[in-house]
C-alpha positions, 0 to 999 in steps of 0.5 A, spaced: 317 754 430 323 752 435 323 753 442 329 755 445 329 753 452 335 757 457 341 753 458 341 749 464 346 752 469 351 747 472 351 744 479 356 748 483 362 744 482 365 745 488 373 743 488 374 735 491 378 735 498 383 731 499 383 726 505 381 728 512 385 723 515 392 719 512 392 711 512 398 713 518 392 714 522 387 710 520 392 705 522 394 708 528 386 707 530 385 700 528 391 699 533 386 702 539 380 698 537 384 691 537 387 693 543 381 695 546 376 689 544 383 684 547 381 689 553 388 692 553 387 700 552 388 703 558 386 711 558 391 716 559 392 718 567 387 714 570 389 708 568 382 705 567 380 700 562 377 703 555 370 700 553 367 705 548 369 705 542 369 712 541 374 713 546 379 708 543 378 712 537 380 719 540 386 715 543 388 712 536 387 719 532 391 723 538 397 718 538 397 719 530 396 726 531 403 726 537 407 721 531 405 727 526 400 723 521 396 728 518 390 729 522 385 735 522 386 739 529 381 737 535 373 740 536 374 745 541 
């Protein structure tokens, strides 16, 4: 005698996303980052020197975002 077992239900297949953030943009962030370790970036109105990466990378997406490369909306 042959036990049946209940089919086994998939995992939920969700669908894959396209990428974020287009190479356009990645590029325009890489720019910041070297700018920033020669010592170079300047921040927006003040003037000052950016030393944290995470500023240098919120400048490089916001310039992607200006030249119109795909780059999801900023978190409120």
């Amino acid at each position: 005698m042959a036990t049946q077992t209940a089919p086994r239900k998939k995992a939920s297949t969700k669908k894959k996303s396209a990428r974020k953030y287009s190479p356009a943009a990645g590029k325009r962030v890489e720019t910041e980052m070297r700018a920033m370790k020669k010592g170079q970036l300047k921040s927006g109105r003040s003037g000052k020197k950016v030393t944290n990466p995470k500023q240098a990378i919120a400048i490089g997406l916001s310039e992607a975002r200006k030249a119109g490369a795909k780059v999801p909306p900023p978190k409120a």
